[in-house]
Every structure is written in structure tokens, then in C-alpha cells.
C-alpha positions in Angstrom: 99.4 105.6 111.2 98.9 109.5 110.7 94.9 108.4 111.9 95.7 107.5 115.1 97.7 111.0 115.6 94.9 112.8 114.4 92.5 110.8 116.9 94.6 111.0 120.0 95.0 114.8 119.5 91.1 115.4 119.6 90.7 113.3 122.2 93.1 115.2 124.1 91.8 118.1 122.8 87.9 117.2 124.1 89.7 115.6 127.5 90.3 118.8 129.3 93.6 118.1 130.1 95.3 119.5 127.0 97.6 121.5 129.2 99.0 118.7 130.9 99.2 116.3 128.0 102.2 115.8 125.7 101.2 114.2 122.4 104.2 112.9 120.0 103.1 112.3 116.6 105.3 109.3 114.9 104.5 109.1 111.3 106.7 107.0 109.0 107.0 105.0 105.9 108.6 107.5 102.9 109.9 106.4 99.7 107.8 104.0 99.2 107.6 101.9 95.8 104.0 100.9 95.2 105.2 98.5 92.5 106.0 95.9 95.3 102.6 95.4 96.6 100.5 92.9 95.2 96.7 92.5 95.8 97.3 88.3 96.3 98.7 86.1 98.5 100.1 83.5 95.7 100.9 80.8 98.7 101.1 77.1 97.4 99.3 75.0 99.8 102.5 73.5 101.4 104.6 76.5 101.7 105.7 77.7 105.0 103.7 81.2 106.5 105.0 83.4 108.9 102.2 85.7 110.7 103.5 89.0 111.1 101.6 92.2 112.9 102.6 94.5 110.4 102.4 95.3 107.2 104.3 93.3 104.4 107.3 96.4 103.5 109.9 96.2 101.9 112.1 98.2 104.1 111.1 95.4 106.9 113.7 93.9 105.1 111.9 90.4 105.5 114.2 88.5 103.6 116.8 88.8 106.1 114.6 87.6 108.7 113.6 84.4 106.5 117.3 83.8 106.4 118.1 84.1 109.7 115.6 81.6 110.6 117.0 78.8 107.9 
């Protein structure tokens, strides 16, 4: 997220070696549609969970991946 950008650059900044540092800032996730997060999990106790390291997006396209692994 934009908080690690900003966090790298004044580290770099405080480092001394600002001159011979590179920093690339990646910030992503536009268009988003608030209406498809939800605040629960709604899992039944027998359904089938999937850990992910990311957050649940729609343009993850998870649905796909849930096929692919029927």
C-alpha cells in the first residue's frame, strides 16, 4: 500500500544514501466498488476455506481460481 511508499521514501531519505537509491512507488487498486465488501465472514462450519495473503478483491478474480481447482 501507498504507506509502505511513503515509509521507504523517508527512510531513504534519513539513510544518507538518497543519491544512490532508486525508490519505485507501486500503488494500485482503482475502481473499486465498496458495495462488495462485507464486514463478516458468513462460513458454515463445513464449507471449504482457502487462506489467501491478500486481500479478498474482486478484480483477484477468485471465482476463477475456485473453478480451476474443482
Amino acid at each position: 500500500m501507498y504507506h509502505a511508499n511513503l515509509v521507504v521514501s523517508v527512510a531513504v531519505a534519513l539513510s544518507g544514501r538518497h543519491r544512490q537509491t532508486k525508490v519505485y512507488w507501486g500503488i494500485r487498486g482503482s475502481n473499486m466498488d465498496l458495495s462488495d465488501y462485507g464486514l463478516a465472514l458468513r462460513l458454515a462450519e463445513d464449507d471449504f476455506v482457502i487462506a489467501v495473503a491478500a486481500r479478498y478483491d474482486p478484480m483477484k478474480d477468485y471465482p476463477t481460481l475456485l473453478a480451476a481447482l474443482e
